[in-house]
Wavefront OBJ file of the C-alpha trace (Angstrom):
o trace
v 201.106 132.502 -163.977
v 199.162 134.628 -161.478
v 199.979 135.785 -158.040
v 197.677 133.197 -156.316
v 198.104 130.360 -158.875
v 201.894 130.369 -157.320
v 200.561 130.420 -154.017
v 198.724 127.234 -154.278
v 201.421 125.815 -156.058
v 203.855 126.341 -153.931
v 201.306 124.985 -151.223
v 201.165 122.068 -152.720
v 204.748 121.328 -152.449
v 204.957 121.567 -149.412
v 205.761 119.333 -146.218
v 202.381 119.589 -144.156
v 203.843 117.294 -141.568
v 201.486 117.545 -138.115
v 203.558 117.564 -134.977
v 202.781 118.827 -131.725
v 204.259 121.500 -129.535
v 204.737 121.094 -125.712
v 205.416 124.715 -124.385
v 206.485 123.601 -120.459
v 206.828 126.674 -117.984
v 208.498 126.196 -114.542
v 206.062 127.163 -112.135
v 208.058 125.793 -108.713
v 211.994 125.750 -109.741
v 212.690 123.979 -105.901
v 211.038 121.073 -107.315
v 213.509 120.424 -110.180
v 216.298 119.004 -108.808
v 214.671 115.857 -107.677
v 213.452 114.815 -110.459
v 215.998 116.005 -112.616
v 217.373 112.677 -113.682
v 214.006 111.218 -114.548
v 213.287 114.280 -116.409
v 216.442 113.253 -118.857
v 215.424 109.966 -118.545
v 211.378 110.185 -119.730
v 212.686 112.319 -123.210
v 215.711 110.382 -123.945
v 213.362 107.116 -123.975
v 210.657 109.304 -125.992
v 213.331 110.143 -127.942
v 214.730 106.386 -128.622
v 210.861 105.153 -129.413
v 210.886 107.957 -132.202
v 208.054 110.008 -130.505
v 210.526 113.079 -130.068
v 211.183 115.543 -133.098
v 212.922 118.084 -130.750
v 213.249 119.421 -127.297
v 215.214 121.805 -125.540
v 214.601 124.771 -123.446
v 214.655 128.780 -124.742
v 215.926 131.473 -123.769
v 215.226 135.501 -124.175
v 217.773 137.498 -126.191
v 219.737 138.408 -122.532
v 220.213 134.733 -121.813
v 217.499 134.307 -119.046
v 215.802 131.049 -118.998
v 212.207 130.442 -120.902
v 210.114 127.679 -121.539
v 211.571 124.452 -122.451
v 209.715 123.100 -125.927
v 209.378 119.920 -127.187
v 207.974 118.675 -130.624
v 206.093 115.179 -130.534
v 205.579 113.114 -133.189
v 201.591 112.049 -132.001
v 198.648 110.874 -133.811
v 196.388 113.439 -132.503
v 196.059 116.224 -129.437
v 195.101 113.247 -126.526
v 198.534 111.468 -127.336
v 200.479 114.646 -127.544
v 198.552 115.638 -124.191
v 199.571 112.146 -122.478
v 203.239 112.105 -123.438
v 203.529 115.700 -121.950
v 201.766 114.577 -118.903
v 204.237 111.722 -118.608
v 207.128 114.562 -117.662
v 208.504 113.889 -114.446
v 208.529 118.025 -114.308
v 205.015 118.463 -114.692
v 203.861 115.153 -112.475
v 205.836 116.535 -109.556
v 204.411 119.953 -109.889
v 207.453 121.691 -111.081
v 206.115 122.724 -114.621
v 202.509 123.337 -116.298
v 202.448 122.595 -120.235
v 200.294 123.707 -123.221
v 199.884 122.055 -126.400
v 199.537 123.435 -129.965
v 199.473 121.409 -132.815
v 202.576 122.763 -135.721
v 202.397 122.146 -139.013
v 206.086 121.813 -140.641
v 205.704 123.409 -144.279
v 209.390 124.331 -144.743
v 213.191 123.739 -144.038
v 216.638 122.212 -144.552
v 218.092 118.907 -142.660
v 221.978 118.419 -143.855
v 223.807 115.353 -142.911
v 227.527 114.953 -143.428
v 229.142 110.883 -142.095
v 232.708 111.392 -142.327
v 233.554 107.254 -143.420
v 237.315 107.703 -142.074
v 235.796 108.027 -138.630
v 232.303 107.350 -138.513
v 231.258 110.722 -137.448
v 227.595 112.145 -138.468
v 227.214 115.859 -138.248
v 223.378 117.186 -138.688
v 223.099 120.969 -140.125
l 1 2 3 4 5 6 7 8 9 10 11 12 13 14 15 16 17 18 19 20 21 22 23 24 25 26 27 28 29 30 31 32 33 34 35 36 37 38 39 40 41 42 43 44 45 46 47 48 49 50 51 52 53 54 55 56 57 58 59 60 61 62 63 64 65 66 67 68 69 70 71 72 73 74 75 76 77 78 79 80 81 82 83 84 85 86 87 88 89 90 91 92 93 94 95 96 97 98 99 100 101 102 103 104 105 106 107 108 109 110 111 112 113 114 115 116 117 118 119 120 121 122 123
């Protein structure tokens, strides 16, 4: 088999599941605190409705704070856009977002439920 035979058919194995990236930077840090709590509260309930893939904030390699990221599960770019708006960060002025659409190819979820306890460990 040639070179770019493999390549296609090893891109045809894969994933190809569209998500969407919110990239938030903190533009006024005073404004946090008060909306903190409603923050936690818009992407836990994101989360619970399924719309949520990840989210969590990054950090460079000496520990100081980046952008906080969050992948949606949307149909398209204008649901994406109006979940992102819905941040209590960015409505209060606190944060400015981008979006870019991802497209999940490759990786590994693991899942270990312990029946003795009923614990669930993801890898």
């Amino acid at each position: 088999m040639d070179e770019m035979a493999e390549i296609e058919r090893l891109k045809a194995l894969m994933l190809k599941k569209v998500y969407f990236v919110m990239r938030r930077k903190i533009v006024a840090p005073e404004k946090l605190g008060a909306v903190m709590l409603d923050h936690y509260n818009w992407i836990i309930g994101l989360e619970k409705a399924g719309q949520v893939f990840a989210s969590g904030p990054v950090s460079t390699r000496d520990g100081k704070p980046g952008v906080g990221m969050t992948i949606f599960r949307a149909d398209d770019w204008d649901a994406a856009e109006a979940m992102a708006a819905g941040d209590p960060f960015v409505q209060c002025g606190a944060a400015d977002f981008t979006i870019e659409q991802w497209q999940l190819n490759e990786g590994r979820v693991t899942m270990s439920y312990d029946m003795s306890d009923q614990t669930t460990r993801f890898n």
